[in-house]
N, C-alpha and C positions, 0 to 999 in steps of 0.2 A: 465136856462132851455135849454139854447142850448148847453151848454157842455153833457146830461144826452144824449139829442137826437144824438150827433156825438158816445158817449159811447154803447148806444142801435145799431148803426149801424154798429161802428166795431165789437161789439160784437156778432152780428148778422152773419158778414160776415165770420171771423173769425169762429164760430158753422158752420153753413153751410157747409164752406169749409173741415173743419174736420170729421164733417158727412159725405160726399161723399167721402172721402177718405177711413175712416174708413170700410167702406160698399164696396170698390172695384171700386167704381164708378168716372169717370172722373169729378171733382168739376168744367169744364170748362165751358162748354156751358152756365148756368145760372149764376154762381155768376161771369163770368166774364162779361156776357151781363147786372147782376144788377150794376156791379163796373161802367162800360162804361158809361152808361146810368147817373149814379151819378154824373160824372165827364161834360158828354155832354150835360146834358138835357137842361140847359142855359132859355132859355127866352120861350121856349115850355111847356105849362102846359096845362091840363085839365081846364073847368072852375070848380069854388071852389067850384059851387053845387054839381056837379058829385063826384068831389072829395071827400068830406064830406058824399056821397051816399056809395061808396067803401070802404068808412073805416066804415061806422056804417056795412054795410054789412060781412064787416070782423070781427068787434066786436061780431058781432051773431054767428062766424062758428067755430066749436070745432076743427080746427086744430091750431088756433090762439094761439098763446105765449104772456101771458097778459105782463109779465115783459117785456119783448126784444120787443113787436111789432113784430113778423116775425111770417108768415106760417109756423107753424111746431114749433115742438121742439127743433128739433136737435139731437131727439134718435128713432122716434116711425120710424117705417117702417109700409108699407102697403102693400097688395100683389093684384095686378088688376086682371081682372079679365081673360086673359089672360097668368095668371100665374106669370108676372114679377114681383120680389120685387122693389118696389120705397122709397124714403122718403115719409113720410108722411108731406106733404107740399112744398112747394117749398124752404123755407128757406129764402124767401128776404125779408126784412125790409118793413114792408106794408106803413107807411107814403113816403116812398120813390115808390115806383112798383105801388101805386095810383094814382099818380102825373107823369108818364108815359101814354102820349095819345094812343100809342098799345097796352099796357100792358092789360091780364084779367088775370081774375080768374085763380089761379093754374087748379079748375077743369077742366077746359076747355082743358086743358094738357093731363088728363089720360080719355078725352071723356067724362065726366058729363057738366051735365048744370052750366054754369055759375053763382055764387052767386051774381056779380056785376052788377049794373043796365046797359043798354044800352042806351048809349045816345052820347052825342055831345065829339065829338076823340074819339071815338071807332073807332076801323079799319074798 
């Protein structure tokens, strides 16, 4: 099981990163803040309730990628309401971006309300 989940993660990071290029857009700011975060996150976690809260709540939201686990698909774009085209999603590996005590909601990104519960390590 833990070989499919490192497979869903490169796979993930890998999509991502070729989405934002593909679209014009710098892939730095988030998939290298997700890499970081992967490599640093060490002995810092959510507790498992919260965590277990943010993933059923991402299991509910239709930008979810059932195969990969990751916000987004990796092709759909969205256009805010501002005008700008974005991905649709953030693109990071949600068993991973869960288990980050800053970390929320993509919405919370493009101004909508957050899907994930607020509770203990939230900012």
């Amino acid at each position: 099981m833990k070989i499919q989940r490192i497979r869903q993660f490169l796979a993930a990071l890998n999509r991502g990163a070729r989405m934002h290029m593909r679209h014009g857009m710098a892939p730095g700011r988030a998939l290298v803040s997700l890499l970081a975060s992967f490599f640093q996150r060490g002995g810092v976690k959510v507790p498992a309730r919260l965590y277990r809260a943010r993933l059923e709540a991402c299991t509910r939201c239709p930008l979810r990628d059932a195969e990969l686990w990751t916000c987004g698909d990796g092709k759909s774009l969205m256009t805010l309401g501002d005008g700008r085209l974005v991905p649709a999603g953030c693109q990071c590996w949600l068993p991973l971006k869960a288990g980050i005590p800053k970390a929320d909601c993509f919405l919370t990104e493009i101004g909508l309300p957050s899907r994930w519960p607020q509770g203990e390590g939230q900012p």
